[in-house]
LOMARKE-481243 format. One record per residue: x, z, y of N, C-alpha, C in turn. Coordinates in nm, 2 decimals. Example, Ala and Ser with C-alpha at 12.3 -4.5 7.8 and 13.67 -1.06 7.14 Angstrom:
BEGIN
[pt [1.32,0.78,-0.57],[1.23,0.78,-0.45],[1.32,0.78,-0.33]]
[pt [1.28,0.71,-0.22],[1.37,0.71,-0.11],[1.29,0.79,0.00]]
//
This chain:
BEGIN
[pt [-8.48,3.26,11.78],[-8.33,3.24,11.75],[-8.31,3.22,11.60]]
[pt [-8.22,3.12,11.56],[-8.22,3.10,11.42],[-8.12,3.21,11.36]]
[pt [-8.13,3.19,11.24],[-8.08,3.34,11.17],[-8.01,3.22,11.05]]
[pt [-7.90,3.27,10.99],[-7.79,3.20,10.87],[-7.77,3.36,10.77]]
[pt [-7.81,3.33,10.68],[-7.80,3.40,10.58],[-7.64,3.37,10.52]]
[pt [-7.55,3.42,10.51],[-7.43,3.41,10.48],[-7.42,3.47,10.32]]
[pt [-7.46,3.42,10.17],[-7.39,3.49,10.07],[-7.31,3.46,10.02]]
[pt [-7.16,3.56,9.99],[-7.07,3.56,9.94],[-6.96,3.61,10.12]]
[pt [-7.01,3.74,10.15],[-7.00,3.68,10.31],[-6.83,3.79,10.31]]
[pt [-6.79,3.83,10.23],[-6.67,3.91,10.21],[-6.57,3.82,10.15]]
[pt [-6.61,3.71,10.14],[-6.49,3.59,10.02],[-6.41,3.55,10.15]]
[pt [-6.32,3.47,10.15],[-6.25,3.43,10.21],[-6.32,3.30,10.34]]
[pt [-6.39,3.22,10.24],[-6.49,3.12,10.36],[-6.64,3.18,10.42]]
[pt [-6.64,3.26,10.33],[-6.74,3.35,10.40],[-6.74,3.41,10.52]]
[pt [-6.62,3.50,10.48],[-6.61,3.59,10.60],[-6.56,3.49,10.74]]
[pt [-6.48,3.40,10.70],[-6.44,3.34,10.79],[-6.53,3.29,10.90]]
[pt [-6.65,3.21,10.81],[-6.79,3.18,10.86],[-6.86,3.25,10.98]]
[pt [-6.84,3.41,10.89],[-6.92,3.48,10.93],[-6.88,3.55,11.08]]
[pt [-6.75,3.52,11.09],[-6.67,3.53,11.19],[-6.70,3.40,11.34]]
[pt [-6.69,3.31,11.26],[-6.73,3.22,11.32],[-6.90,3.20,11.40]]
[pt [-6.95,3.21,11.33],[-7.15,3.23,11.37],[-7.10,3.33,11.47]]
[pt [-7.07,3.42,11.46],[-7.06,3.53,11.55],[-7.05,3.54,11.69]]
[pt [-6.90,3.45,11.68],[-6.85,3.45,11.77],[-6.93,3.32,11.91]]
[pt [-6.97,3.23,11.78],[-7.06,3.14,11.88],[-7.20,3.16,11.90]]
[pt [-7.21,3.31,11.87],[-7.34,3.36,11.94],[-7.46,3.36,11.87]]
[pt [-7.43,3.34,11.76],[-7.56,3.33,11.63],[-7.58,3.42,11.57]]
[pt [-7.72,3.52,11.50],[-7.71,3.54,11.46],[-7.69,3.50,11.25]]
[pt [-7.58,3.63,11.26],[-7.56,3.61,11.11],[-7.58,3.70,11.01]]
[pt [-7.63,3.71,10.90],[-7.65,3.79,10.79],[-7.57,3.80,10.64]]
[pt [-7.48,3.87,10.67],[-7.41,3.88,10.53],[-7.45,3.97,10.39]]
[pt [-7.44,3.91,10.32],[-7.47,3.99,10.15],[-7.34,3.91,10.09]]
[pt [-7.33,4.02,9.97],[-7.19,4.04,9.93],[-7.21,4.12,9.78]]
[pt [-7.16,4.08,9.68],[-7.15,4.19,9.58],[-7.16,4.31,9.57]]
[pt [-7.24,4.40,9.52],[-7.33,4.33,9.41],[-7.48,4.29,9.50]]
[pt [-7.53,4.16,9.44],[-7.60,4.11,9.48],[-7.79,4.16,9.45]]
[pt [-7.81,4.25,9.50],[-7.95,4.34,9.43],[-8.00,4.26,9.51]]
[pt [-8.18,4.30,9.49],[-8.28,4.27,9.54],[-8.26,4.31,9.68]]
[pt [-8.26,4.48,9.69],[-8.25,4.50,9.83],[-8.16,4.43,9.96]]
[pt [-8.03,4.41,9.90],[-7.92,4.32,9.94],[-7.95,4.22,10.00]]
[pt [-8.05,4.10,9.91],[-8.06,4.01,9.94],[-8.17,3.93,10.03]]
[pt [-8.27,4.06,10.01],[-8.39,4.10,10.08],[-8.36,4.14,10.23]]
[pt [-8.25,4.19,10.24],[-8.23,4.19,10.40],[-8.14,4.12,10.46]]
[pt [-8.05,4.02,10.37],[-8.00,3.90,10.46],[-8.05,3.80,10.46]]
[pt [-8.17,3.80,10.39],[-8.26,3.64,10.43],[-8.38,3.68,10.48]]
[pt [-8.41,3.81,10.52],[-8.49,3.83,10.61],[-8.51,3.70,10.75]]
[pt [-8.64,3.62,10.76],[-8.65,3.54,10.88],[-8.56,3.44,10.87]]
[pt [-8.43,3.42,10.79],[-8.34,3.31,10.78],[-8.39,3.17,10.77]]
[pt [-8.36,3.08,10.89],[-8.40,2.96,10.87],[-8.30,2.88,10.75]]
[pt [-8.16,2.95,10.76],[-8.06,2.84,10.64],[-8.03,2.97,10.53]]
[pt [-8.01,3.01,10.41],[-7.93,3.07,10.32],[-7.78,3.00,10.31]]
[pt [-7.70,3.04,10.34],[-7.59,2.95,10.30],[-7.47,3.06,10.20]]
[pt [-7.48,2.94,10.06],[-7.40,2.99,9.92],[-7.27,2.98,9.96]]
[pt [-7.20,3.05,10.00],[-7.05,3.08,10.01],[-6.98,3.12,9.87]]
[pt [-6.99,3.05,9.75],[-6.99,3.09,9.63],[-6.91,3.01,9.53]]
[pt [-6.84,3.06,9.47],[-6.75,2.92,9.34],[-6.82,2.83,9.29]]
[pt [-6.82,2.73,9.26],[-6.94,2.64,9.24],[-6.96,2.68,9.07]]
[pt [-6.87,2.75,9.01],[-6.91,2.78,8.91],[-7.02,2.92,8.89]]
[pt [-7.10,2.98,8.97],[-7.13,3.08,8.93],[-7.25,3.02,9.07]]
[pt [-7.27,2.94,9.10],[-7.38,2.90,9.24],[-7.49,2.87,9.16]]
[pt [-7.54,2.81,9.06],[-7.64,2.82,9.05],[-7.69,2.98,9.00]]
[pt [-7.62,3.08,8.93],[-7.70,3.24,8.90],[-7.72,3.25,9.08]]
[pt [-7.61,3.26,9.13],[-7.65,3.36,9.25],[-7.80,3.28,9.34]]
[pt [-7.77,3.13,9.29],[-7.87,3.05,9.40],[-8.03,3.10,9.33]]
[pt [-8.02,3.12,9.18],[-8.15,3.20,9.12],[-8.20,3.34,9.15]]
[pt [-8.08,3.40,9.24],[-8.08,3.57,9.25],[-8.17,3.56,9.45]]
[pt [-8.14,3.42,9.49],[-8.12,3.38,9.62],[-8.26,3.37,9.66]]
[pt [-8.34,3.26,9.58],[-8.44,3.24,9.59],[-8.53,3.23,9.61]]
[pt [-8.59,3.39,9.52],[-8.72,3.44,9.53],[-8.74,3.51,9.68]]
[pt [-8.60,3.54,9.80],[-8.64,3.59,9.88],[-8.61,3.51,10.01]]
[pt [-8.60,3.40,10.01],[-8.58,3.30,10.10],[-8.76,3.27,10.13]]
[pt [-8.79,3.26,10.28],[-8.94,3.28,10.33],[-8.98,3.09,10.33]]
[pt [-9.07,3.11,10.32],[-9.15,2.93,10.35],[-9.07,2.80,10.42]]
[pt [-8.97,2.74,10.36],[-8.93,2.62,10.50],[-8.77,2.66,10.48]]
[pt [-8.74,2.76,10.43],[-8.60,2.84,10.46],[-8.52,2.69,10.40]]
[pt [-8.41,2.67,10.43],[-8.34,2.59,10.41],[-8.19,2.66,10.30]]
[pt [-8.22,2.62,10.14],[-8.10,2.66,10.09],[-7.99,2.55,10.08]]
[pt [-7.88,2.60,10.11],[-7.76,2.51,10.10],[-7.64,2.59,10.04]]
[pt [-7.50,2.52,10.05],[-7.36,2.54,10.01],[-7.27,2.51,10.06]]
[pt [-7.15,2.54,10.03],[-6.99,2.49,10.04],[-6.93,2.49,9.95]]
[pt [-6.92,2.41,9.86],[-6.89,2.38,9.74],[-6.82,2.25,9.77]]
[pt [-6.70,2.27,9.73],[-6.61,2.15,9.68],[-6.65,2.04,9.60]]
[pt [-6.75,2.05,9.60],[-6.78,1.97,9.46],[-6.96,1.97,9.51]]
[pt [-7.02,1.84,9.46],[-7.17,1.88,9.55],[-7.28,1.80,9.42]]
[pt [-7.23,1.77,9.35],[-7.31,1.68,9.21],[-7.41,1.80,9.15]]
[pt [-7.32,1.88,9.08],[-7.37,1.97,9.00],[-7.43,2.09,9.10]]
[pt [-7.32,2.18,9.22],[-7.44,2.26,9.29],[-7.59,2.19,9.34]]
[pt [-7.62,2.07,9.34],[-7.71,2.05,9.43],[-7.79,2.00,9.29]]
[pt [-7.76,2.00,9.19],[-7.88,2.02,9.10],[-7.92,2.18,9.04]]
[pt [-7.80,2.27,9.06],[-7.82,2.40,9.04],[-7.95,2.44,9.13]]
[pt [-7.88,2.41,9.27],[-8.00,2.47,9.41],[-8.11,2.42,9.38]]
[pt [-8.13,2.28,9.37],[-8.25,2.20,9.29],[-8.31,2.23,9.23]]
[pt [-8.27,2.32,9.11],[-8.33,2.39,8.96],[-8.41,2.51,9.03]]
[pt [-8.29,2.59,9.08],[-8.36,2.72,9.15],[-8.45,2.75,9.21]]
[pt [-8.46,2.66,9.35],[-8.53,2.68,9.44],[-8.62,2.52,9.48]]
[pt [-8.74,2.53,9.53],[-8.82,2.43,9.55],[-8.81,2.40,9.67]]
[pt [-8.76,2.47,9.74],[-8.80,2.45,9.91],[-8.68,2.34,9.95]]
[pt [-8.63,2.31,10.06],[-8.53,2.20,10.10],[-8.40,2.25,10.07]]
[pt [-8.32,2.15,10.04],[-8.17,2.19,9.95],[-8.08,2.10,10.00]]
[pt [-7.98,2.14,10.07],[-7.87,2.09,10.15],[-7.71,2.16,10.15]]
[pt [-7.64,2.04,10.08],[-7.46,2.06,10.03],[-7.41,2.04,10.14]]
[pt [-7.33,2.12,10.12],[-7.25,2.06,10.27],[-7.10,2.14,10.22]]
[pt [-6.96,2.06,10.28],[-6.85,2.08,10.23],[-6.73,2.10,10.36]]
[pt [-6.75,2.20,10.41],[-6.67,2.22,10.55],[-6.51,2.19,10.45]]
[pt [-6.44,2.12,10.50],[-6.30,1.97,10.50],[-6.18,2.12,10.56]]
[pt [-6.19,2.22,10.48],[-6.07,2.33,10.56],[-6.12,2.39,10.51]]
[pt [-6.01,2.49,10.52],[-6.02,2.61,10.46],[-6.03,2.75,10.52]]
[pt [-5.99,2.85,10.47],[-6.02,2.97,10.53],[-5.94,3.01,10.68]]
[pt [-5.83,2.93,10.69],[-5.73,2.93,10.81],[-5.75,2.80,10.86]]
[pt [-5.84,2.75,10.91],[-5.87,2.60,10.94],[-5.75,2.59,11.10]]
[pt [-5.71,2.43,11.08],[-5.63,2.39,11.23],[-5.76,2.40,11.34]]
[pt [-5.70,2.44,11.44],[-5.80,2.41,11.57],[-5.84,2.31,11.60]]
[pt [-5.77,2.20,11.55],[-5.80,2.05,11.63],[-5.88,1.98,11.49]]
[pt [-5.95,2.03,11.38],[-5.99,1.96,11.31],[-6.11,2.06,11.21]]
[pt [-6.19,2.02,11.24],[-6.31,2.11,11.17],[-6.45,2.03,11.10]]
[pt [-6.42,1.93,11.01],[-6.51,1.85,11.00],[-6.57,1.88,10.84]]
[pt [-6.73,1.88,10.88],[-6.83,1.94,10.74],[-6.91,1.80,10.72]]
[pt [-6.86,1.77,10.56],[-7.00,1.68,10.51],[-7.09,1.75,10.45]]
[pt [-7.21,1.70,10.52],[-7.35,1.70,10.44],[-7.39,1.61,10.37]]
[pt [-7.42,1.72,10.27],[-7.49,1.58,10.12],[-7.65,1.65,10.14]]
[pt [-7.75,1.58,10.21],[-7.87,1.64,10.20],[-7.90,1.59,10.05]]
[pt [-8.03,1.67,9.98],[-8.09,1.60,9.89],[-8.20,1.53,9.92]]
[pt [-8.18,1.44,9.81],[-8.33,1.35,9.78],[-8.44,1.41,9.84]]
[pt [-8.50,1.31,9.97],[-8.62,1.36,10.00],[-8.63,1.49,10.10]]
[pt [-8.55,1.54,10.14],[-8.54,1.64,10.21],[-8.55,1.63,10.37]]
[pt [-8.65,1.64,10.44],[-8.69,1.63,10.55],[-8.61,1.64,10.64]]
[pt [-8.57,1.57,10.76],[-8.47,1.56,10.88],[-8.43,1.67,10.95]]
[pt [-8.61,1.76,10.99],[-8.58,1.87,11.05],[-8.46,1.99,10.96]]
[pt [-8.48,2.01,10.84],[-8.38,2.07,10.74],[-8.25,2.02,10.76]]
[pt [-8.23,1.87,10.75],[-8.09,1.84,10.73],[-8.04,1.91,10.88]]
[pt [-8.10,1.89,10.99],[-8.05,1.93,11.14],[-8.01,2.05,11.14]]
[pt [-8.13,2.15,11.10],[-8.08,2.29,11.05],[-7.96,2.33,11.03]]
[pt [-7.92,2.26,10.91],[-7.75,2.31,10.85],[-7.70,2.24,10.94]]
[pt [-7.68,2.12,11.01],[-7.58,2.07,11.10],[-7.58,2.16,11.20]]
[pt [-7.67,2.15,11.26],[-7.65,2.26,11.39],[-7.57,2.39,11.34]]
[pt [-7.64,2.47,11.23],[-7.49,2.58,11.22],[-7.36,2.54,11.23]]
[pt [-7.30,2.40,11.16],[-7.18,2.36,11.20],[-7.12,2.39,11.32]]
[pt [-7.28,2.27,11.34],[-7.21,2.20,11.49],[-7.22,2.36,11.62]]
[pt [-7.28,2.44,11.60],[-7.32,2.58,11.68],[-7.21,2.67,11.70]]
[pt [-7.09,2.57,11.59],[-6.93,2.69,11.55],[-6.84,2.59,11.61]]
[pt [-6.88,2.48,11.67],[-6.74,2.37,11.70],[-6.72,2.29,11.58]]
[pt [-6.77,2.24,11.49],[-6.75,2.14,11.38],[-6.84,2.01,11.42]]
[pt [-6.79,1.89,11.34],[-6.83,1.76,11.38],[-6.84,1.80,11.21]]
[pt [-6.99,1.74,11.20],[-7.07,1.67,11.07],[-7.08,1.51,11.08]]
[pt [-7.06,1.45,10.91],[-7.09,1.35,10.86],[-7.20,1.36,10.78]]
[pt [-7.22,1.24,10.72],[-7.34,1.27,10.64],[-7.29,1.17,10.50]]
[pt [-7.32,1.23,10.38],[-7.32,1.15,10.24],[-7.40,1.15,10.18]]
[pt [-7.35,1.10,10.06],[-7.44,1.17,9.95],[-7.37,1.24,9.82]]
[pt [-7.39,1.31,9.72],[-7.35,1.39,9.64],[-7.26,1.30,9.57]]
[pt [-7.26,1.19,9.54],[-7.19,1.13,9.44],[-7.07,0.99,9.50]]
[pt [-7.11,0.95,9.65],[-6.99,0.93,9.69],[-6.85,1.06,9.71]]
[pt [-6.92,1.16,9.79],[-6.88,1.27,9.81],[-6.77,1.31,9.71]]
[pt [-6.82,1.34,9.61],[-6.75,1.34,9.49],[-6.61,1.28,9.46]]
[pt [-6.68,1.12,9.43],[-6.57,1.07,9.40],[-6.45,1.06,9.51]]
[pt [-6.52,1.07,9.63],[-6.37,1.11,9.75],[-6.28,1.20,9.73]]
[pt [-6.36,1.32,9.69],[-6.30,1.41,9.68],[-6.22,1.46,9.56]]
[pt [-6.27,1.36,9.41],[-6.15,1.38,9.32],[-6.01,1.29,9.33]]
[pt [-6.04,1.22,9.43],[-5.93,1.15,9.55],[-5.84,1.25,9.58]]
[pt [-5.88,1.27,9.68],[-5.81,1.35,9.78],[-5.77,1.51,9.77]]
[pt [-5.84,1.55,9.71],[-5.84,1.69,9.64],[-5.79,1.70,9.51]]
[pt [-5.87,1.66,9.42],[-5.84,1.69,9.28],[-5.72,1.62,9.22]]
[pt [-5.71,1.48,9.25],[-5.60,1.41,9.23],[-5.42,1.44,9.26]]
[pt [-5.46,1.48,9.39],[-5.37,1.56,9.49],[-5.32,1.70,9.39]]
[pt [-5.43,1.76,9.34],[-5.35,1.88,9.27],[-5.30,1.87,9.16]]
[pt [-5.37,1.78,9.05],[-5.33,1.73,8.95],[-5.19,1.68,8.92]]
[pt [-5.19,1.56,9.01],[-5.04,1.50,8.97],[-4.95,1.60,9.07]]
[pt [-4.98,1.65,9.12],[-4.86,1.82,9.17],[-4.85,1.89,9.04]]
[pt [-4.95,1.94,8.96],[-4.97,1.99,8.82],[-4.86,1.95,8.72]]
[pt [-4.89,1.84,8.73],[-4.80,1.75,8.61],[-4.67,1.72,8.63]]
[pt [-4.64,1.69,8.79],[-4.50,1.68,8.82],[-4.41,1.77,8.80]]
[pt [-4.49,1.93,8.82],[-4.38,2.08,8.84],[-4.37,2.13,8.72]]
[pt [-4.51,2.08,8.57],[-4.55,2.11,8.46],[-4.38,2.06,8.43]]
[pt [-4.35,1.89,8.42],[-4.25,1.84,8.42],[-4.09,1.93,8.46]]
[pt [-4.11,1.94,8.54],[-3.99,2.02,8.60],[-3.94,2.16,8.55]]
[pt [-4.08,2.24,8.50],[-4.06,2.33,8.46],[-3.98,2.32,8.30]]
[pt [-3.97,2.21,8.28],[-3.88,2.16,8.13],[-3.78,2.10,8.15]]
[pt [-3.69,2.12,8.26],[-3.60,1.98,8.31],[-3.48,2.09,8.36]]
[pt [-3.40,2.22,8.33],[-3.37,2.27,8.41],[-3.23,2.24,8.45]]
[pt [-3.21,2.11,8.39],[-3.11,2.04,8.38],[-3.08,1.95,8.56]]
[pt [-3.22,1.95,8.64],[-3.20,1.88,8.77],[-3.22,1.98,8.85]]
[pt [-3.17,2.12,8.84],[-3.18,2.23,8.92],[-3.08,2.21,9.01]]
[pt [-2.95,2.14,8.98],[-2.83,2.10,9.06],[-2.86,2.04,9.18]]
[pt [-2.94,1.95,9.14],[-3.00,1.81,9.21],[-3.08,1.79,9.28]]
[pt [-3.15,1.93,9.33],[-3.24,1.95,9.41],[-3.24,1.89,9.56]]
[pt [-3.32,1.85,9.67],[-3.26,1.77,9.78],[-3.34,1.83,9.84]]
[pt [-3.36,1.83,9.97],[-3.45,1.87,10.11],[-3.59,1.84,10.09]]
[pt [-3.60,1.69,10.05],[-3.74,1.62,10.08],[-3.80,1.70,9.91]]
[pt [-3.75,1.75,9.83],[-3.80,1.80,9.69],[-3.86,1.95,9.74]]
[pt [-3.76,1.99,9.82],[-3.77,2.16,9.90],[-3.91,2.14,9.94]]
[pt [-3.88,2.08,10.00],[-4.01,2.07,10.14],[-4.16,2.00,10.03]]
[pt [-4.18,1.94,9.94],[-4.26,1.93,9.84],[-4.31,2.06,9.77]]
[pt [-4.19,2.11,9.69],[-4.23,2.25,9.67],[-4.25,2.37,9.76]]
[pt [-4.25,2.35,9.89],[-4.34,2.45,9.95],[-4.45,2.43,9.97]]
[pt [-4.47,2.28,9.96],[-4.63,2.26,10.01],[-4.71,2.26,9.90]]
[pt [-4.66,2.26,9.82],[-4.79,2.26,9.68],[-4.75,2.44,9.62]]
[pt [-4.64,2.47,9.65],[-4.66,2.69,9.63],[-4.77,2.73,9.61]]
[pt [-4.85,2.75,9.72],[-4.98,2.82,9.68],[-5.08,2.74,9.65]]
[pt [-5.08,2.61,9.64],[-5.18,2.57,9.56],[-5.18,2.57,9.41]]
[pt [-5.02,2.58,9.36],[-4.99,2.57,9.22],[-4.95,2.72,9.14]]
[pt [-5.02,2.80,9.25],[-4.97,2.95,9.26],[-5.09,3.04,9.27]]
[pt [-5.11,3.10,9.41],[-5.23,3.22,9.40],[-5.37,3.13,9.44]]
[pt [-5.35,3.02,9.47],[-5.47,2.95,9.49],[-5.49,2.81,9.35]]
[pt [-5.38,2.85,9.22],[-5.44,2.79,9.09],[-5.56,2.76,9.07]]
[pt [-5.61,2.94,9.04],[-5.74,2.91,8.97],[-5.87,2.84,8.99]]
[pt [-5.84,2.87,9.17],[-5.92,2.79,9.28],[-5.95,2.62,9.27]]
[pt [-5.83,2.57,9.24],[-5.80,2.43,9.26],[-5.83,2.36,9.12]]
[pt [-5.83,2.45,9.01],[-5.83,2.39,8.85],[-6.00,2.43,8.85]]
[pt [-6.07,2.50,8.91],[-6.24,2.53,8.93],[-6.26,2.40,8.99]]
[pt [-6.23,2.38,9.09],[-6.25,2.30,9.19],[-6.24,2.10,9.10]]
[pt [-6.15,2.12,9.01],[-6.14,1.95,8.95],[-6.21,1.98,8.80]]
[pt [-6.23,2.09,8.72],[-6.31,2.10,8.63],[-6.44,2.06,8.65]]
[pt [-6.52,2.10,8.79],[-6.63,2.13,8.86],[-6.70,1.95,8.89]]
[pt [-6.59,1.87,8.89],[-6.60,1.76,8.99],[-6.63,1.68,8.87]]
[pt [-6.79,1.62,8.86],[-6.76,1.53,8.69],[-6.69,1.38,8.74]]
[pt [-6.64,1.37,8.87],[-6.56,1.20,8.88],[-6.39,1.24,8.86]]
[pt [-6.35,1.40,8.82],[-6.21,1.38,8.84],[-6.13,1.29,8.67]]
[pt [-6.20,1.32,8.54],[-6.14,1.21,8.47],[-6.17,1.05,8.52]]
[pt [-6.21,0.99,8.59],[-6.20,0.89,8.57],[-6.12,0.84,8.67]]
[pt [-6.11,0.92,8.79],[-5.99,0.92,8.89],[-5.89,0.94,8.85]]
[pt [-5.83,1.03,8.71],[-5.73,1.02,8.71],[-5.69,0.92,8.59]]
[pt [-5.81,0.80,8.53],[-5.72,0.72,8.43],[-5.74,0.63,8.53]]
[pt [-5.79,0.60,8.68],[-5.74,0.50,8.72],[-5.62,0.53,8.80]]
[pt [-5.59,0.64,8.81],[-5.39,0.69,8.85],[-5.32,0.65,8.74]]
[pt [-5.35,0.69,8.65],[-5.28,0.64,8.50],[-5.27,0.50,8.52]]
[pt [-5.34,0.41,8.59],[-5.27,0.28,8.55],[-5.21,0.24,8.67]]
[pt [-5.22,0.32,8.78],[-5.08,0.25,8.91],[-4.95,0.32,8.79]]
[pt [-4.93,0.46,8.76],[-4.83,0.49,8.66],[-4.80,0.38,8.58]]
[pt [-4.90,0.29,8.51],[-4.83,0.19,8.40],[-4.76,0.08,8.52]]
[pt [-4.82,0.07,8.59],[-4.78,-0.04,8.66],[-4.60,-0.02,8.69]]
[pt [-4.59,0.13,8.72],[-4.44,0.16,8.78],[-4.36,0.14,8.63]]
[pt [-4.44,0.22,8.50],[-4.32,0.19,8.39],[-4.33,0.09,8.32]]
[pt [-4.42,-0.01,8.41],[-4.37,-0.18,8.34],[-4.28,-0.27,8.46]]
[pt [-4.19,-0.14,8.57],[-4.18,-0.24,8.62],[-4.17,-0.33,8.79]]
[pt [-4.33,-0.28,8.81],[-4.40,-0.35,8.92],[-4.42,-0.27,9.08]]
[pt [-4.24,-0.18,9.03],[-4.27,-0.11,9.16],[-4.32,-0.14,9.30]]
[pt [-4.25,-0.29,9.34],[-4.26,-0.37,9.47],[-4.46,-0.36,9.52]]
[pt [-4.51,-0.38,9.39],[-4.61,-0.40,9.39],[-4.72,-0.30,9.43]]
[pt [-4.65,-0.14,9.36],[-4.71,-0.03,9.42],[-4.65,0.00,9.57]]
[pt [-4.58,-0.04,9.57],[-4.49,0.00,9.72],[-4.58,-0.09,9.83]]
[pt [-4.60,-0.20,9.80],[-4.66,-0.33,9.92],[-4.83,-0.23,9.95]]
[pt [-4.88,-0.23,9.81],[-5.00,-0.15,9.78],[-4.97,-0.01,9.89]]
[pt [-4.90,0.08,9.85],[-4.86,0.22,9.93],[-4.89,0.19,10.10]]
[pt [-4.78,0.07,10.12],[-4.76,0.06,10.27],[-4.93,-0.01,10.34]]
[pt [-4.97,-0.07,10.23],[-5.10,-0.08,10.33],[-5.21,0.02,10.34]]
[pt [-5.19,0.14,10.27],[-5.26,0.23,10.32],[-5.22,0.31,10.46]]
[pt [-5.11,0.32,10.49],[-5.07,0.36,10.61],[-5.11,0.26,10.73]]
[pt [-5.07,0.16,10.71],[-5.11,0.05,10.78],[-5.26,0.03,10.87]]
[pt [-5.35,0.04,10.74],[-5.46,0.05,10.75],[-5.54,0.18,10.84]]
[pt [-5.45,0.29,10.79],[-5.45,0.46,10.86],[-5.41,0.48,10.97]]
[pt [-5.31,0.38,11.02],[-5.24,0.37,11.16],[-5.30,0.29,11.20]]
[pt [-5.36,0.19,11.17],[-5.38,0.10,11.25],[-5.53,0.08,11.28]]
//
């Protein structure tokens, strides 16, 4: 029976995880702060995957604390938002096979949507990449497959970009208290959806685009749909706007 080494197994994706393996009948091994020897020495006991449930800013120490006790073949991987830099950390650390992977949800995931990219690394044998899929796929998730640096730049898309110009808009607002009168429904319903991201899940989301080295360049090519609106050329981002739906719907 395969065994998933779960560290960071008390965090919020962790536990979640760890909840999840469980329940689909796997076993699972959790370690948790503080991370000793002995700690770590009996959740990767026989573990065919270690999986870093960890901030991507602190994944490579733990993936060095990880290492020395992962057995022959063991497969180290992550869930890191971000897969450039952990997957040269895991790389640095450990010699054995190294596999990123970015479960697309979070700690309260929808039921009808559970999808994990895998970024294997360079060279990393099939049987390994299967390894981490199957834990996915063993909890009810559908995997894709990338690579570190497409991955990326999707994701300072859709993620990082997404928080940013929320950042700057409310940044804005927060100096304007002059349109407090003026507030409308569709403004309501904006600021509840970005609340906890611009709120108890900040520090999360500013880790998360610091972490990403494609979010400046993502965001000076936002900067210039922006020039385009203050020279002007709204029609033009609008035509632009509607064919992404288009394309989405259709």
């Amino acid at each position: 029976m395969s065994v998933t080494a779960v560290i960071g197994s008390r965090g919020r994706m962790g536990a979640m995880l760890m909840e999840r393996l469980e329940a689909a009948g796997r076993t699972a091994r959790g370690a948790d702060l503080p991370l000793t020897p002995d700690v770590l020495a009996a959740a990767c006991a026989g573990a065919d995957v270690a999986l870093l449930c960890v901030p991507a800013a602190v994944l490579g120490d733990v993936a060095h604390l990880v290492a020395p006790h992962l057995e022959t073949g063991a497969v180290l991987a992550d869930i890191a938002s971000v897969k450039m830099l952990p997957m040269r950390a895991m790389r640095k650390a450990y010699a054995g096979p190294v596999v990123g992977t970015h479960p697309l949800f979070g700690p309260k995931p929808r039921p009808d949507y559970s999808a994990v990219c895998v970024t294997p690394d360079e060279g990393t044998d099939e049987a390994a990449v299967r390894a981490v899929e199957e834990v996915f796929e063993g909890m009810g998730c559908t995997t894709f497959r990338s690579t570190p640096e497409v991955h990326d730049r999707a994701m300072a898309v859709v993620q990082g970009l997404n928080f940013i110009t929320s950042v700057a808009y409310f940044a804005m607002l927060s100096q304007r208290n002059d349109v407090l009168p003026f507030l409308t429904p569709s403004l309501q319903r904006r600021t509840e959806a970005a609340r906890s991201m611009l709120t108890s899940d900040a520090a999360l989301f500013t880790g998360i685009f610091e972490t990403n080295p494609m979010s400046q360049d993502v965001v000076r090519e936002y900067r210039s749909y922006l020039n385009l609106a203050a020279g002007g050329d709204v029609d033009m981002l609008a035509a632009l706007a509607g064919r992404w739906f288009e394309e989405r719907d259709g």
